[in-house]
N, CA, C and O atoms as a Maestro MAE file, in Angstrom:
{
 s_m_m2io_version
 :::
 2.0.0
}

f_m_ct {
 s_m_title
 :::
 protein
 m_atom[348] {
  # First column is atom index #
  i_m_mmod_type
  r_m_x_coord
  r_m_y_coord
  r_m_z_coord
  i_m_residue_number
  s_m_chain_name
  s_m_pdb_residue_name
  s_m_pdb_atom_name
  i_m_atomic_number
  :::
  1 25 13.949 16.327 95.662 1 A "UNK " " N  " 7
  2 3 13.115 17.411 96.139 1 A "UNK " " CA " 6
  3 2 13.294 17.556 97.646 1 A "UNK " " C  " 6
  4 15 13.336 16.604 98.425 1 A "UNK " " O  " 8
  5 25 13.413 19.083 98.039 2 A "UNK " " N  " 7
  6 3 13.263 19.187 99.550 2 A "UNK " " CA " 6
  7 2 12.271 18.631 99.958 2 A "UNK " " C  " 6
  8 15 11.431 18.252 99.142 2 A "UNK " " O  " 8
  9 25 12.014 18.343 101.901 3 A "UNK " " N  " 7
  10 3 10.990 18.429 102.115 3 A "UNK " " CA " 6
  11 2 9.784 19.996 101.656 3 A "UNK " " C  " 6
  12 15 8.640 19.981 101.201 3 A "UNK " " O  " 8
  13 25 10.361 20.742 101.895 4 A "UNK " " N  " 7
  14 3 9.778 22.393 101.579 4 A "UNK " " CA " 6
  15 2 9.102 22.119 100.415 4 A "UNK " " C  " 6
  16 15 7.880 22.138 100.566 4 A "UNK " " O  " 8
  17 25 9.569 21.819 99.067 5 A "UNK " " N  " 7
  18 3 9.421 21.780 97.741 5 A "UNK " " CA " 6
  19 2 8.227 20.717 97.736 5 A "UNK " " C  " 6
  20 15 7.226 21.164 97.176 5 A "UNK " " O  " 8
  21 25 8.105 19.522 98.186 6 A "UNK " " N  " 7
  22 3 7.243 18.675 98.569 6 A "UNK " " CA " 6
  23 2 5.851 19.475 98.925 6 A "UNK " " C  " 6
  24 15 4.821 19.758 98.314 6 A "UNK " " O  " 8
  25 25 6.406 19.696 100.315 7 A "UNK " " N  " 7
  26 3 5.391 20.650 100.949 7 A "UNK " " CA " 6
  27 2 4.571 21.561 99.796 7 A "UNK " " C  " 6
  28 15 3.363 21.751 99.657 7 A "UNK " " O  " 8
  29 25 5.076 21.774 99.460 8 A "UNK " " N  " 7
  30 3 4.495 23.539 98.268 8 A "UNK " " CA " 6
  31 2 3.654 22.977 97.587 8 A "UNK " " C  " 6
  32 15 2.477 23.319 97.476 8 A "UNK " " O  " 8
  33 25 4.273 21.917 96.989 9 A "UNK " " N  " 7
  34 3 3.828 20.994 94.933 9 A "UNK " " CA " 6
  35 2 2.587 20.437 96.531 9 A "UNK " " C  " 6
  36 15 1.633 21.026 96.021 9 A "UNK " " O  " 8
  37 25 2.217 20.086 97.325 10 A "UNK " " N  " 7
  38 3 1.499 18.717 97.797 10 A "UNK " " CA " 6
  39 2 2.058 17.616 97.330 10 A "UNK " " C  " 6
  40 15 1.347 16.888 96.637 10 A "UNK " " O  " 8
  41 25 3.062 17.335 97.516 11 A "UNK " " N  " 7
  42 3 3.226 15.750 96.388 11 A "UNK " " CA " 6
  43 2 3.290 14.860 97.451 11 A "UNK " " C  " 6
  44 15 3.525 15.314 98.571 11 A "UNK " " O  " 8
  45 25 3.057 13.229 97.233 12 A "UNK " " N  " 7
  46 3 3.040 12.198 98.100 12 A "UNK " " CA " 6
  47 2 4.792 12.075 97.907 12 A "UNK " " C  " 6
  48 15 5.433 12.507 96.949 12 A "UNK " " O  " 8
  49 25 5.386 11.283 99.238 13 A "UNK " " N  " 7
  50 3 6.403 11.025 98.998 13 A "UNK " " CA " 6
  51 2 6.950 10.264 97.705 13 A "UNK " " C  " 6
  52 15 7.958 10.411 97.014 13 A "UNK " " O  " 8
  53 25 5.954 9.464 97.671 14 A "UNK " " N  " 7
  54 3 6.238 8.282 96.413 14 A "UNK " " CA " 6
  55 2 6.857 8.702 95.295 14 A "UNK " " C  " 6
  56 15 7.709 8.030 94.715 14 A "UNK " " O  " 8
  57 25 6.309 10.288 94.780 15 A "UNK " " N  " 7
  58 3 7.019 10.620 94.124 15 A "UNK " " CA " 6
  59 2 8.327 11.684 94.224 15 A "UNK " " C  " 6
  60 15 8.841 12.566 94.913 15 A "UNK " " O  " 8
  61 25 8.450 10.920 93.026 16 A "UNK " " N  " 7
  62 3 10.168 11.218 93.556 16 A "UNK " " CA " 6
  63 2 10.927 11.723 92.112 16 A "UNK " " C  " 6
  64 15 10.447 11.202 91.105 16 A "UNK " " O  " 8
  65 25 12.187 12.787 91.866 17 A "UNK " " N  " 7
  66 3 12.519 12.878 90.846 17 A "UNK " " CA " 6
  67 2 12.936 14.411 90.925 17 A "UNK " " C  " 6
  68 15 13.140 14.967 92.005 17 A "UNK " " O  " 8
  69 25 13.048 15.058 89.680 18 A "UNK " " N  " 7
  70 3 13.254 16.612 89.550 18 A "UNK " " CA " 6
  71 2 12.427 17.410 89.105 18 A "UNK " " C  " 6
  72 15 11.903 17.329 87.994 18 A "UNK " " O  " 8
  73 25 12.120 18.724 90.385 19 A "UNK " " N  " 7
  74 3 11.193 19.262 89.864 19 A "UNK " " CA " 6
  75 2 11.531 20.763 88.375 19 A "UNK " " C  " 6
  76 15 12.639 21.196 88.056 19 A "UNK " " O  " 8
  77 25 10.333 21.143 87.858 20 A "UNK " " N  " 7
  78 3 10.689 22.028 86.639 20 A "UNK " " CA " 6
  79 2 10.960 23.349 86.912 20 A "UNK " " C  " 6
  80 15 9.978 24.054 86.678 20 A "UNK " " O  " 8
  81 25 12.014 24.012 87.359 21 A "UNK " " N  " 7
  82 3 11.858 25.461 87.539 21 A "UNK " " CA " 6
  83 2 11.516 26.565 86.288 21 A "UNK " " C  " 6
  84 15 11.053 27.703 86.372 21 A "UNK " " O  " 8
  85 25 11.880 25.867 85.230 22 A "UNK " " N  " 7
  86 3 11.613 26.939 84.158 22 A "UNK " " CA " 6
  87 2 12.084 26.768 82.943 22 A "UNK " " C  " 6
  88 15 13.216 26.530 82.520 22 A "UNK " " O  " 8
  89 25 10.558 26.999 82.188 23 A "UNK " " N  " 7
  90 3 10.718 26.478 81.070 23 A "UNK " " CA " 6
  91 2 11.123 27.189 79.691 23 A "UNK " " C  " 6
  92 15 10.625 28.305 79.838 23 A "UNK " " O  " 8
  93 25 11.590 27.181 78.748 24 A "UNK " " N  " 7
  94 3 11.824 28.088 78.151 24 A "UNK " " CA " 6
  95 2 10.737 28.277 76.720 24 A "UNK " " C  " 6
  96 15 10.199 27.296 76.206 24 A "UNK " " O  " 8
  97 25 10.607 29.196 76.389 25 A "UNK " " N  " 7
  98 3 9.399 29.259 75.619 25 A "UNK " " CA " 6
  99 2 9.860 28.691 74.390 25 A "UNK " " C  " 6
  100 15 10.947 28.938 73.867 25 A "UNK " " O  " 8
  101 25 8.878 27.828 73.902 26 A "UNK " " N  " 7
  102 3 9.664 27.559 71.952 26 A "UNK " " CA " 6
  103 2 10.682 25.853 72.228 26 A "UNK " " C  " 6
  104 15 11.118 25.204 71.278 26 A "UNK " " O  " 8
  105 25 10.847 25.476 73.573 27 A "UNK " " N  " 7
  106 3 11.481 24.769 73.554 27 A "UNK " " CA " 6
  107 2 11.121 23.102 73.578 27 A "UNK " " C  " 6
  108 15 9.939 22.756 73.564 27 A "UNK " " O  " 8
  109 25 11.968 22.322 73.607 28 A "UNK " " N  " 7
  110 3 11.098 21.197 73.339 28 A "UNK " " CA " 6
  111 2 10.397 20.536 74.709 28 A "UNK " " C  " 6
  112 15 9.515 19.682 74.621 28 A "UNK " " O  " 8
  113 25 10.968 21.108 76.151 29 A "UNK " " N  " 7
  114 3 10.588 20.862 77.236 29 A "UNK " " CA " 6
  115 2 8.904 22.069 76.819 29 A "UNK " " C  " 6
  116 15 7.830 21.537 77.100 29 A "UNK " " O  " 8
  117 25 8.848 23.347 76.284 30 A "UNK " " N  " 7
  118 3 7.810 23.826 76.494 30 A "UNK " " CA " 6
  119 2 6.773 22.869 75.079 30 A "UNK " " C  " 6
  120 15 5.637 22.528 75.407 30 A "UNK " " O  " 8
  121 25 7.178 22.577 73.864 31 A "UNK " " N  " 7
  122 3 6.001 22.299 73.434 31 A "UNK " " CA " 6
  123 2 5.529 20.402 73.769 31 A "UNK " " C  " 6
  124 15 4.843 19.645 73.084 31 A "UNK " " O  " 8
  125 25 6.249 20.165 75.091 32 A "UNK " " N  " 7
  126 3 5.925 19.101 75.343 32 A "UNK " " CA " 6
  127 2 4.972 19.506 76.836 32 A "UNK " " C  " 6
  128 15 4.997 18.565 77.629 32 A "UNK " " O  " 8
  129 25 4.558 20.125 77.089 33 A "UNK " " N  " 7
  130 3 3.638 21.444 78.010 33 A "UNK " " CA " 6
  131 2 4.508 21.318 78.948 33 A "UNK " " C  " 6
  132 15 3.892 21.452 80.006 33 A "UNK " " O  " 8
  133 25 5.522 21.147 79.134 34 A "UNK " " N  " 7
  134 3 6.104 20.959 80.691 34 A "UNK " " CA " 6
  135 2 5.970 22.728 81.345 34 A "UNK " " C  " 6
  136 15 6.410 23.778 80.876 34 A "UNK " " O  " 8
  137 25 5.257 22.477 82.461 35 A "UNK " " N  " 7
  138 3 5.287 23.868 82.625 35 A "UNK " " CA " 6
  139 2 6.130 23.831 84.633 35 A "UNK " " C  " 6
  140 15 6.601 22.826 85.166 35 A "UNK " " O  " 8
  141 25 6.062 24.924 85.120 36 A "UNK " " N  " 7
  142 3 7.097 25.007 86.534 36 A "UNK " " CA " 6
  143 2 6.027 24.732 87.349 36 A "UNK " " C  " 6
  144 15 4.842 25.063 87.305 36 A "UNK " " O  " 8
  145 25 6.932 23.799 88.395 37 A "UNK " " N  " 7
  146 3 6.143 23.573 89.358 37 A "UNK " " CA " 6
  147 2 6.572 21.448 89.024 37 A "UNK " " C  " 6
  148 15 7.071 20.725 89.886 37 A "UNK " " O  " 8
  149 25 6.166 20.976 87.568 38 A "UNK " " N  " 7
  150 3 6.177 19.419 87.447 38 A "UNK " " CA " 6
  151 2 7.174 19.175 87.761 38 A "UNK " " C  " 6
  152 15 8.120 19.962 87.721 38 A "UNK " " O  " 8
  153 25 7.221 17.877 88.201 39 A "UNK " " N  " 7
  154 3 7.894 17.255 88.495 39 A "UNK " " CA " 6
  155 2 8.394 15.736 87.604 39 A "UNK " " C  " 6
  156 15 7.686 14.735 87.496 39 A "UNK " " O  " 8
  157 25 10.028 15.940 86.936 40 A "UNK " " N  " 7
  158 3 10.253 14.725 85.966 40 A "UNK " " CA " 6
  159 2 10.580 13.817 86.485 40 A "UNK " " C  " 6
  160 15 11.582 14.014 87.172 40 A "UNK " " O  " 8
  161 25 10.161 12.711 86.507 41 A "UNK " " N  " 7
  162 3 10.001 10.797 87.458 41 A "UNK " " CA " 6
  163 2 10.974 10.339 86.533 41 A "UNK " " C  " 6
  164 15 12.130 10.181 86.925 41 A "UNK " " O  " 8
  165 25 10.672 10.114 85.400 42 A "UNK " " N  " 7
  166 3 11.656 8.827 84.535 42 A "UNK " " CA " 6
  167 2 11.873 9.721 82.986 42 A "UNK " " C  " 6
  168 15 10.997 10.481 82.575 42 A "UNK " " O  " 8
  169 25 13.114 9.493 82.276 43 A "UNK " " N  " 7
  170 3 13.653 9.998 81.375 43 A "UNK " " CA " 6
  171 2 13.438 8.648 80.324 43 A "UNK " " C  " 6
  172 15 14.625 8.429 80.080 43 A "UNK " " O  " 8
  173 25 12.818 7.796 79.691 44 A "UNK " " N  " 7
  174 3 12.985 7.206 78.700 44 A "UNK " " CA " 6
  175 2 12.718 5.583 79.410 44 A "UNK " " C  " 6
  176 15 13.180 4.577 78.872 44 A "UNK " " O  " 8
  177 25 11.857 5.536 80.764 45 A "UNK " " N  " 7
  178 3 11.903 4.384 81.339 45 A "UNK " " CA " 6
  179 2 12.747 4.185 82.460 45 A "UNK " " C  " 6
  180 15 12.720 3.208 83.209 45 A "UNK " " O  " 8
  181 25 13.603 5.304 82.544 46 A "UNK " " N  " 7
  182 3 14.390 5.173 83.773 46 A "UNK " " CA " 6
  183 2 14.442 6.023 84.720 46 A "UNK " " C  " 6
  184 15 14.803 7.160 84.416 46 A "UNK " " O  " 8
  185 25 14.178 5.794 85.814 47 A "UNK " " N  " 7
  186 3 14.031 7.035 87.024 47 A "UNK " " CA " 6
  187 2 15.284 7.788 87.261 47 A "UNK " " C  " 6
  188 15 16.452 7.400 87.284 47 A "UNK " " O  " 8
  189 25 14.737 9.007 87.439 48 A "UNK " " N  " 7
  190 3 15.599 9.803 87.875 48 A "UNK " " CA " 6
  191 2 15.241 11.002 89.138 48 A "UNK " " C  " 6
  192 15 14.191 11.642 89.185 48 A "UNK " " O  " 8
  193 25 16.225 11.102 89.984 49 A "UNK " " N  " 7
  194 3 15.995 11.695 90.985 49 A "UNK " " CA " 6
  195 2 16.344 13.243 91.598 49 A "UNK " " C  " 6
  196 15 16.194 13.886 92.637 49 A "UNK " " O  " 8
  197 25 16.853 13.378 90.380 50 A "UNK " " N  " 7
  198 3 17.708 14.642 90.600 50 A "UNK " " CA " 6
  199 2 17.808 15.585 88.876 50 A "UNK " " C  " 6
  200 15 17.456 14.979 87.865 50 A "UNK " " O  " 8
  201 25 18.331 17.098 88.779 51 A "UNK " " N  " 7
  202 3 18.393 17.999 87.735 51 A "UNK " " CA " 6
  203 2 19.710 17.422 86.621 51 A "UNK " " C  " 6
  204 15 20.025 17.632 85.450 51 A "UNK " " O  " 8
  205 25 20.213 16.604 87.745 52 A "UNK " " N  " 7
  206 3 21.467 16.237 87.122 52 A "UNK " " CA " 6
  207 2 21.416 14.956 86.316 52 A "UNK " " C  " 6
  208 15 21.983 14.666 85.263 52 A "UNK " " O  " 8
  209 25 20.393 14.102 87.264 53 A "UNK " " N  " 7
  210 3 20.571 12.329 86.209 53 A "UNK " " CA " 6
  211 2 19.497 12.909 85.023 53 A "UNK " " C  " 6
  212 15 19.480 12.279 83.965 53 A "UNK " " O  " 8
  213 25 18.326 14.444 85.204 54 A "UNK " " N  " 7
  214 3 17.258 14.329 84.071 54 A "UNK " " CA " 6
  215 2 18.129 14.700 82.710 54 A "UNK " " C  " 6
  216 15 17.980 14.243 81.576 54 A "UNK " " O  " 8
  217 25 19.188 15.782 83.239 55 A "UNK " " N  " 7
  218 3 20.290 15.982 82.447 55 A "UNK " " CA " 6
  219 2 21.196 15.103 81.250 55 A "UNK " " C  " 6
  220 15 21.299 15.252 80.032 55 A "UNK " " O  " 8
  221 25 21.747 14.196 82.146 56 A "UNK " " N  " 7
  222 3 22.772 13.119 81.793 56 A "UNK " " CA " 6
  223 2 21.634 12.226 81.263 56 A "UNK " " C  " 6
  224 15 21.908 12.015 80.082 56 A "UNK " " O  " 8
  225 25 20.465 11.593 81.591 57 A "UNK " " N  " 7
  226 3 19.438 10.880 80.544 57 A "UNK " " CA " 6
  227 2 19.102 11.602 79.300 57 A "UNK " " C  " 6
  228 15 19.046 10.974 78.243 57 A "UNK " " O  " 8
  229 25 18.882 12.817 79.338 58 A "UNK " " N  " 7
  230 3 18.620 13.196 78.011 58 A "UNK " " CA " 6
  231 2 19.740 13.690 76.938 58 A "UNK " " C  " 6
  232 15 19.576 14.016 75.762 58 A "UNK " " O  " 8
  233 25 20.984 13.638 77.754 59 A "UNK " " N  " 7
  234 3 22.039 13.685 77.123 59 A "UNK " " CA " 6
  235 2 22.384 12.519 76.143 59 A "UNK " " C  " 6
  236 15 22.743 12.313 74.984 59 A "UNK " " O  " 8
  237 25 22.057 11.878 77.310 60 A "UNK " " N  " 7
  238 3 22.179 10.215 76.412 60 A "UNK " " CA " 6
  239 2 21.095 9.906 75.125 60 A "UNK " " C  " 6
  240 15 21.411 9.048 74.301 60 A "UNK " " O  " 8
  241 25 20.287 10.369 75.042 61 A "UNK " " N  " 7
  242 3 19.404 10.248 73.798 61 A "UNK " " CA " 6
  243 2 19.735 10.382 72.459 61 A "UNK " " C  " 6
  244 15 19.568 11.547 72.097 61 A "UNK " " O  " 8
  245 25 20.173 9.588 71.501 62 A "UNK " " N  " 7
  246 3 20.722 9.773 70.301 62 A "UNK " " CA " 6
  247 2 20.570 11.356 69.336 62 A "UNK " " C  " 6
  248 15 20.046 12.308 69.914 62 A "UNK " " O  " 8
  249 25 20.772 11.427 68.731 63 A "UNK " " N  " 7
  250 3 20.857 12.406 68.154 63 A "UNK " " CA " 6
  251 2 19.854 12.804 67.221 63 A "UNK " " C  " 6
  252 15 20.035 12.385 66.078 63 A "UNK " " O  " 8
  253 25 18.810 13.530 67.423 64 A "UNK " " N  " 7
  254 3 17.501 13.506 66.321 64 A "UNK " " CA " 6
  255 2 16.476 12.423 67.026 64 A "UNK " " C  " 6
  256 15 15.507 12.172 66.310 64 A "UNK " " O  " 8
  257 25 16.498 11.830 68.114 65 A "UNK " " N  " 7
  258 3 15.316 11.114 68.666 65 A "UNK " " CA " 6
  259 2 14.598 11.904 69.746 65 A "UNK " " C  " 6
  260 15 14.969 12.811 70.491 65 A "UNK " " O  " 8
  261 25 13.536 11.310 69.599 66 A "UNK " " N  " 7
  262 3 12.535 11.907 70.761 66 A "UNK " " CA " 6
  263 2 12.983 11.270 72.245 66 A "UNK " " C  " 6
  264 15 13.771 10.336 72.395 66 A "UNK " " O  " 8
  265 25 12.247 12.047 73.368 67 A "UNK " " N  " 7
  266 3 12.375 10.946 74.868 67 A "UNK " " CA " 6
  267 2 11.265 11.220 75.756 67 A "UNK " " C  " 6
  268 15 10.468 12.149 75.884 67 A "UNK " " O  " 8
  269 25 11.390 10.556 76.100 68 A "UNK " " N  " 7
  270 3 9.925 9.947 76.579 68 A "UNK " " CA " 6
  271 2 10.087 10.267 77.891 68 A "UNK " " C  " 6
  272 15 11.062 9.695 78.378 68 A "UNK " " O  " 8
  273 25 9.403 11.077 78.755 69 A "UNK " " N  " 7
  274 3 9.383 11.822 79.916 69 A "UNK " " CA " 6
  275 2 7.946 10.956 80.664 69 A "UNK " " C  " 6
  276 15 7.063 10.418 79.995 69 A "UNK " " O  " 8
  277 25 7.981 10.983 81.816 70 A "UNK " " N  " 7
  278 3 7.087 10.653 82.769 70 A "UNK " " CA " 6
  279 2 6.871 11.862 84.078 70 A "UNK " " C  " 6
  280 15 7.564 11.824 85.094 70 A "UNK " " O  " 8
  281 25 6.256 12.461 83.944 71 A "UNK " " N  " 7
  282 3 5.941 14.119 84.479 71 A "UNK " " CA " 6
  283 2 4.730 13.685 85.486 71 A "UNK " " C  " 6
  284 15 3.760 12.960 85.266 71 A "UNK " " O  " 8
  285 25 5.155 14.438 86.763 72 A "UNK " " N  " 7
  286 3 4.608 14.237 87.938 72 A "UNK " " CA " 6
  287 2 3.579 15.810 87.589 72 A "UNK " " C  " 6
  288 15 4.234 16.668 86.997 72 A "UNK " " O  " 8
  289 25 2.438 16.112 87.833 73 A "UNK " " N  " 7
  290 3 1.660 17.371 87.732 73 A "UNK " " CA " 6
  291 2 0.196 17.411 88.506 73 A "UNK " " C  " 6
  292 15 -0.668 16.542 88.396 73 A "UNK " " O  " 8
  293 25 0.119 18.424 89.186 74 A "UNK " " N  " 7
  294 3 -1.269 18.806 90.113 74 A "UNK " " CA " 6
  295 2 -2.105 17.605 90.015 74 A "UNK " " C  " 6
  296 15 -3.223 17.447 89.525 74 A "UNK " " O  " 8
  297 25 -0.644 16.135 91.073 75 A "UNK " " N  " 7
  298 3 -1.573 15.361 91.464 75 A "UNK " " CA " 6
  299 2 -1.412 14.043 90.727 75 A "UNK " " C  " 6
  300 15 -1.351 13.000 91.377 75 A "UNK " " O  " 8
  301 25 -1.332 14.040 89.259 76 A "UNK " " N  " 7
  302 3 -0.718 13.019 88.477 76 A "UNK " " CA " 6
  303 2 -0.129 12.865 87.833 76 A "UNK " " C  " 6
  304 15 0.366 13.921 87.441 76 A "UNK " " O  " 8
  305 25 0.373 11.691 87.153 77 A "UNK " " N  " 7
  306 3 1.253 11.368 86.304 77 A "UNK " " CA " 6
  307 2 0.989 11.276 85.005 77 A "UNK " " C  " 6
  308 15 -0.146 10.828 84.847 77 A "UNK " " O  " 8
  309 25 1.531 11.500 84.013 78 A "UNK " " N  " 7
  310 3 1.232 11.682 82.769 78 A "UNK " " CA " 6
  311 2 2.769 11.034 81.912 78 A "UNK " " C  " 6
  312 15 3.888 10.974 82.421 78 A "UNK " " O  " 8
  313 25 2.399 10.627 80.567 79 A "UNK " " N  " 7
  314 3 3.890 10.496 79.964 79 A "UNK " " CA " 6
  315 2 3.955 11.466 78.802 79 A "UNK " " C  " 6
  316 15 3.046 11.541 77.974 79 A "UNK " " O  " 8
  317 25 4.852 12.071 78.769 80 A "UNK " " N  " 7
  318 3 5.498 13.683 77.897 80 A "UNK " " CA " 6
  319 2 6.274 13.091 76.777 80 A "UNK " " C  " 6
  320 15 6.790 12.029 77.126 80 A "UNK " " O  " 8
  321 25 6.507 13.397 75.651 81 A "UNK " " N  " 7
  322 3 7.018 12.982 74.009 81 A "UNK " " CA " 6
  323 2 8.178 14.420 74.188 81 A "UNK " " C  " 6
  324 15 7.550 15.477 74.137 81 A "UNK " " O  " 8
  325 25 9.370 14.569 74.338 82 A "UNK " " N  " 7
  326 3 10.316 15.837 73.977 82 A "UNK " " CA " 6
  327 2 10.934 15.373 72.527 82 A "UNK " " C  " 6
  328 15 11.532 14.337 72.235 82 A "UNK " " O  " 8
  329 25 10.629 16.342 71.839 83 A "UNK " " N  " 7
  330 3 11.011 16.268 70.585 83 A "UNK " " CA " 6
  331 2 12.276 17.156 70.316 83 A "UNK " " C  " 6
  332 15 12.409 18.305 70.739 83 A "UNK " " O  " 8
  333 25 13.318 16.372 69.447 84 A "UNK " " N  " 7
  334 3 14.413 17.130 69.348 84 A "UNK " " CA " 6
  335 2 14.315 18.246 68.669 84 A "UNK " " C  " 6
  336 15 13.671 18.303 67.622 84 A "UNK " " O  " 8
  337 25 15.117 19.545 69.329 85 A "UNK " " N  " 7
  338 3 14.745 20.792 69.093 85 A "UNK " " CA " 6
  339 2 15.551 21.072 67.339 85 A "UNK " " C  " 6
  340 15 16.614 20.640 66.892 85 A "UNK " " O  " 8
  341 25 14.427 22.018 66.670 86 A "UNK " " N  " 7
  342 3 14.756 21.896 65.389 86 A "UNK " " CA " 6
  343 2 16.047 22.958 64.948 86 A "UNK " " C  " 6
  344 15 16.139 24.076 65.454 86 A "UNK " " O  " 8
  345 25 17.096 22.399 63.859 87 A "UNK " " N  " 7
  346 3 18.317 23.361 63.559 87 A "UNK " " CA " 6
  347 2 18.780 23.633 64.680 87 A "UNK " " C  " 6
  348 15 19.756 24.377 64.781 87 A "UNK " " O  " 8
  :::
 }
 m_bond[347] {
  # First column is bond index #
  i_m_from
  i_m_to
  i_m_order
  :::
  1 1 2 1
  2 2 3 1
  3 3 4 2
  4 3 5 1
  5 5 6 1
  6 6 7 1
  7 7 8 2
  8 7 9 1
  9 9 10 1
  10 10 11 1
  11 11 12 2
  12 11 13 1
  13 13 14 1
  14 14 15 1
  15 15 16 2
  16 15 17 1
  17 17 18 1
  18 18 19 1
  19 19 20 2
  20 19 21 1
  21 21 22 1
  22 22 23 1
  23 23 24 2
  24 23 25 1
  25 25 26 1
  26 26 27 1
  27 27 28 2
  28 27 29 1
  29 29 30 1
  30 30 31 1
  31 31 32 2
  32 31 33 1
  33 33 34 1
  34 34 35 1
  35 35 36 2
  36 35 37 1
  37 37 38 1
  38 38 39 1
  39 39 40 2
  40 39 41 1
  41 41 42 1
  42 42 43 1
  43 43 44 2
  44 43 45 1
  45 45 46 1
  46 46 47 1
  47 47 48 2
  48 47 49 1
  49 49 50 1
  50 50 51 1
  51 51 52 2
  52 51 53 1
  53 53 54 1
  54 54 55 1
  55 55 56 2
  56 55 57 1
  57 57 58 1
  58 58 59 1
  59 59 60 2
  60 59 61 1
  61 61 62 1
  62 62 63 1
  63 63 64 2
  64 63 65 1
  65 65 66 1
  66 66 67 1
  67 67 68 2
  68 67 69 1
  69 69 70 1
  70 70 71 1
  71 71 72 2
  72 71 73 1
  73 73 74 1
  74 74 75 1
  75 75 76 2
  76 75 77 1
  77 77 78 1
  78 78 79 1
  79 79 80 2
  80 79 81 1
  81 81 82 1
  82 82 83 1
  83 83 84 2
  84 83 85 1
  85 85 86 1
  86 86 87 1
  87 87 88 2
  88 87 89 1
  89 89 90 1
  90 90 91 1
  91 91 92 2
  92 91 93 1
  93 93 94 1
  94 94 95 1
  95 95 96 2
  96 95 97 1
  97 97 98 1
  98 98 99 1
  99 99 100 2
  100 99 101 1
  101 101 102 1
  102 102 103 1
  103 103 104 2
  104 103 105 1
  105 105 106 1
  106 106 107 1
  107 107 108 2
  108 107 109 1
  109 109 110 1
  110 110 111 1
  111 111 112 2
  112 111 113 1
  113 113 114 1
  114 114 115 1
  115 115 116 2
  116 115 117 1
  117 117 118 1
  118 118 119 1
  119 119 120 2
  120 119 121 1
  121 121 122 1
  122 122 123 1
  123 123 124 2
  124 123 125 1
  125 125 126 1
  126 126 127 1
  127 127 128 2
  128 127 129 1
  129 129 130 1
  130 130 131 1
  131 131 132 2
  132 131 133 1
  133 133 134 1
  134 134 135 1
  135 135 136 2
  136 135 137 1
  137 137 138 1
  138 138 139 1
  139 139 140 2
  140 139 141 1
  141 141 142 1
  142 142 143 1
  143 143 144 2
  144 143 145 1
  145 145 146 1
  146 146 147 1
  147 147 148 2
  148 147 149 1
  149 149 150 1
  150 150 151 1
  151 151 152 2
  152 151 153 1
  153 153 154 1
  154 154 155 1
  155 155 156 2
  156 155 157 1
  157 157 158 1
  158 158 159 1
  159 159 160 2
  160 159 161 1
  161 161 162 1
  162 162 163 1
  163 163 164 2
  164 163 165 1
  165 165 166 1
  166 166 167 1
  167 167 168 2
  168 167 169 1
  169 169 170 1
  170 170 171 1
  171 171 172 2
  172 171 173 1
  173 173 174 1
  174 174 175 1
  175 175 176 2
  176 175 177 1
  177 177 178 1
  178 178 179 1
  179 179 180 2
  180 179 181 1
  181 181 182 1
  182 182 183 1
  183 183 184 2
  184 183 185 1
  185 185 186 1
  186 186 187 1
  187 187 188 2
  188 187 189 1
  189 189 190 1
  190 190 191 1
  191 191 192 2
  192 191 193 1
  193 193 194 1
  194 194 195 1
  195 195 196 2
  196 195 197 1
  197 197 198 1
  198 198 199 1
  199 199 200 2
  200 199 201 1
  201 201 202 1
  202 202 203 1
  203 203 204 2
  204 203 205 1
  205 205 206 1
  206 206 207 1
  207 207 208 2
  208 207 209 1
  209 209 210 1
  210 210 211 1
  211 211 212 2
  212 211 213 1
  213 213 214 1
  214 214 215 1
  215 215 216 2
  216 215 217 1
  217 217 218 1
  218 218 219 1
  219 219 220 2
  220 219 221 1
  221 221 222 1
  222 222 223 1
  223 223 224 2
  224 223 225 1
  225 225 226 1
  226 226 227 1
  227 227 228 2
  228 227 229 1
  229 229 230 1
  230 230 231 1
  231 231 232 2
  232 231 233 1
  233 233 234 1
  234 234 235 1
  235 235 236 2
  236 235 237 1
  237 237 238 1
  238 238 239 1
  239 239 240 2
  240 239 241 1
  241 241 242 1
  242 242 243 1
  243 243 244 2
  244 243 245 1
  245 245 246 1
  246 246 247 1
  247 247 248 2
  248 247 249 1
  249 249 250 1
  250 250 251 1
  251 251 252 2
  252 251 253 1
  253 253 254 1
  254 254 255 1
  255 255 256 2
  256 255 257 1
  257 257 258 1
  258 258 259 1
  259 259 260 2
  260 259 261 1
  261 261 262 1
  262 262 263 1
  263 263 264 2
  264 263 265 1
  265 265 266 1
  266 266 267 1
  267 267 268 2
  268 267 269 1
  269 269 270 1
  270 270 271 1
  271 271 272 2
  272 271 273 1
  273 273 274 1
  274 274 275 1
  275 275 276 2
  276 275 277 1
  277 277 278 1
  278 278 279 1
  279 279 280 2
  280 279 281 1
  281 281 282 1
  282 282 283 1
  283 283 284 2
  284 283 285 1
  285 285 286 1
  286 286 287 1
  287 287 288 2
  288 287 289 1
  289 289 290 1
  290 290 291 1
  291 291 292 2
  292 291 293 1
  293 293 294 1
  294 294 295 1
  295 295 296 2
  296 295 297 1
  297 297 298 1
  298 298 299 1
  299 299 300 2
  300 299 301 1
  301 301 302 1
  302 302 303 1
  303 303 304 2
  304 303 305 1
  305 305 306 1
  306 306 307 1
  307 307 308 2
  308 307 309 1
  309 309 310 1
  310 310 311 1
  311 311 312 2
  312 311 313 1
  313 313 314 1
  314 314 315 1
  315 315 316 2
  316 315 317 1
  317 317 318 1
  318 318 319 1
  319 319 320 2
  320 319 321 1
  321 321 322 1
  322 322 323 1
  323 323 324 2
  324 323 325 1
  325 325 326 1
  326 326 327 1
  327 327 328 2
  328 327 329 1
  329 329 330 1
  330 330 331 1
  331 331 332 2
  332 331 333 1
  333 333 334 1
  334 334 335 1
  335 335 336 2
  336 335 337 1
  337 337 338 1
  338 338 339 1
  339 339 340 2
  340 339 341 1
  341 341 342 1
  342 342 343 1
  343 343 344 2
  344 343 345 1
  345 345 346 1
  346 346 347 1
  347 347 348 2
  :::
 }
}
């Protein structure tokens, strides 16, 4: 995250990771509420800092499993269930 982007969200430095620009409706990022603005900390237990490692972590997720998100939002942290998207 920029400083700017920081600035905007209020976030403490501490957190750290990629924020959500946009979610798509129907999807498994939306019925896991991720909405714009959060910010994703850890992909399955493992931090990530950037659009690219949230990417390549959920890439890595077997095929038909869920992953387990840790979502930064107005202030706190929460842990998110993404369910693999159906057909």
């Amino acid at each position: 995250m920029t400083p700017d982007v920081r600035n905007e969200l209020q976030a403490r430095k501490s957190v750290q990771g990629a924020m959500v620009e946009e979610v798509q409706p129907g999807s498994p990022a939306d019925n896991a509420g991720l909405q714009r603005g959060d910010v994703i900390m850890e992909v399955n237990r493992h931090a990530v800092k950037s659009a690219a490692e949230v990417a390549e972590a959920l890439s890595n997720v077997p095929s038909g499993q869920d992953a387990l998100v840790l979502v930064w939002s107005n202030g706190g942290s929460t842990f998110r269930v993404l369910h693999p998207a159906q057909g």
